[in-house]
C-alpha positions in Angstrom: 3.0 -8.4 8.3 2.2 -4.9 8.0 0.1 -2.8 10.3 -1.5 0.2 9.4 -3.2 2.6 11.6 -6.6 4.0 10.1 -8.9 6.3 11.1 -11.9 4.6 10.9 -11.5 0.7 9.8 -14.9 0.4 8.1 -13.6 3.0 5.3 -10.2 1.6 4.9 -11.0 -2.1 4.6 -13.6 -1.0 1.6 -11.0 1.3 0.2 -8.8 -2.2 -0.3 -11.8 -4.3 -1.2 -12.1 -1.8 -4.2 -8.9 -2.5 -5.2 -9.9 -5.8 -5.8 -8.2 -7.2 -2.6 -10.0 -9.6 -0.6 -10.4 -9.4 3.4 -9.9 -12.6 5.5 -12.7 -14.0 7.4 -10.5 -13.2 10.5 -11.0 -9.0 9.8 -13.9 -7.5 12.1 -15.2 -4.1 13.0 -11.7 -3.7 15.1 -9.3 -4.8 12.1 -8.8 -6.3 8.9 -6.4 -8.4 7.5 -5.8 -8.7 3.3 -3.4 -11.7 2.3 -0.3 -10.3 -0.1 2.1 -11.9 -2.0 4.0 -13.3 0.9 2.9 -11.2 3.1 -0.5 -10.0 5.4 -1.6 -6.2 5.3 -3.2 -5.4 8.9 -5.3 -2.9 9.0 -6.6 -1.3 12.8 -7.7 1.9 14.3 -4.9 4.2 14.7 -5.6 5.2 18.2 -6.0 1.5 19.6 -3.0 0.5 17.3 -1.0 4.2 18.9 -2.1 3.4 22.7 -0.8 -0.5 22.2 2.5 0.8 21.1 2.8 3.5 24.0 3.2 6.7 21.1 1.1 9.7 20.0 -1.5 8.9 18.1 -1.4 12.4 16.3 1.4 11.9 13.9 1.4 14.3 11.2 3.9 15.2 7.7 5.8 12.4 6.6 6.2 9.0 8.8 9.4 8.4 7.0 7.8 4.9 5.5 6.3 3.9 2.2 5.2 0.9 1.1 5.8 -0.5 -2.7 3.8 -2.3 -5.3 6.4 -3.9 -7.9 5.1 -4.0 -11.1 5.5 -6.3 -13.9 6.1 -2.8 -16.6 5.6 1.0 -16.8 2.3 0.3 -18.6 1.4 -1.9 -15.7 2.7 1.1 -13.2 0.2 3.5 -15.8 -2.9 1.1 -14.8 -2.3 0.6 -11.3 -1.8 3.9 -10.2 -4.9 5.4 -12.3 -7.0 1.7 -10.6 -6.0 3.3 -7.3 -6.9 6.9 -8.2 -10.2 5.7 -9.1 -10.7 3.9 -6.2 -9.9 7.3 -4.0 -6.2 7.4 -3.2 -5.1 10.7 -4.1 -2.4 11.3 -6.6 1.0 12.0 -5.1 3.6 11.4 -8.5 2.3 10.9 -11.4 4.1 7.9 -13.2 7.2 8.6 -14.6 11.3 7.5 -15.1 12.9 8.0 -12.4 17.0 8.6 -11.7 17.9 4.5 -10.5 16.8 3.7 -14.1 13.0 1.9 -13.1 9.4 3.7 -13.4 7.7 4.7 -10.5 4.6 6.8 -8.9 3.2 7.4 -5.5 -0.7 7.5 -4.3 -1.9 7.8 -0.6 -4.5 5.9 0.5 -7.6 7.7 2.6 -5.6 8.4 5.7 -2.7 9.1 3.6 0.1 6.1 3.9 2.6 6.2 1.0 2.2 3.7 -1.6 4.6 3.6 -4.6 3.7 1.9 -7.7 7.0 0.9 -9.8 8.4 -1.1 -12.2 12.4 -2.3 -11.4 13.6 -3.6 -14.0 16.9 -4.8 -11.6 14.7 -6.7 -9.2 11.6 -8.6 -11.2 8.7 -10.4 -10.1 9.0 -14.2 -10.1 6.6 -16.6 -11.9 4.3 -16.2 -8.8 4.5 -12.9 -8.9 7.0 -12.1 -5.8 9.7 -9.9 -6.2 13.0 -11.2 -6.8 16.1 -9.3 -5.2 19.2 -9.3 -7.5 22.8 -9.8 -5.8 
């Protein structure tokens, strides 16, 4: 599972939901949980989610983490990234070839947490659509 810390839940969880991406009945005004493939995105107030791991709640630049969308193509890449524009993450790289030979772009969502949208053509997505690690 993956946690992220928003500022305001309400805002974040229909950010998502615009994306097409369905809450569980579990999420409430606190948090909100969306199921992935193989995983669960958490989503929960920064400062509750900042006091319950004992840190500043004020981080700022870059946290050092991103999180990844593997895509099926580059033309896939091309029409996730502008669905996510649309739906209010702010460009960060448009898509384009990039040096380890894939295709890849980054957005930020509204409280600005890294998301890169690729295509690796080294590490596919299975028949359920789960990425497979080569090696």
């Amino acid at each position: 599972m993956v946690t992220l810390g928003v500022a305001d839940v309400a805002r974040a969880t229909t950010f998502y939901e615009s994306l097409g991406w369905r809450s569980s009945s579990s999420s409430n005004d606190q948090v909100a949980f969306f199921r992935m493939q193989g995983s669960v995105l958490g989503l929960h107030g920064r400062e509750p989610l900042a006091d319950d791991a004992a840190v500043d709640a004020d981080g700022s630049g870059f946290r050092a983490v991103t999180l990844a969308l593997n895509c099926d193509s580059p033309a896939e890449v091309d029409a996730v990234f502008d669905e996510w524009v649309a739906a209010g993450a702010t460009a960060v790289k448009e898509p384009q070839p990039v040096f380890w030979g894939g295709y890849s772009s980054y957005v930020a969502d509204p409280d600005g947490h890294l998301w890169e949208i690729a295509h690796n053509p080294y590490s596919p997505n299975d028949d359920s659509g789960r990425m497979t690690l080569q090696g």
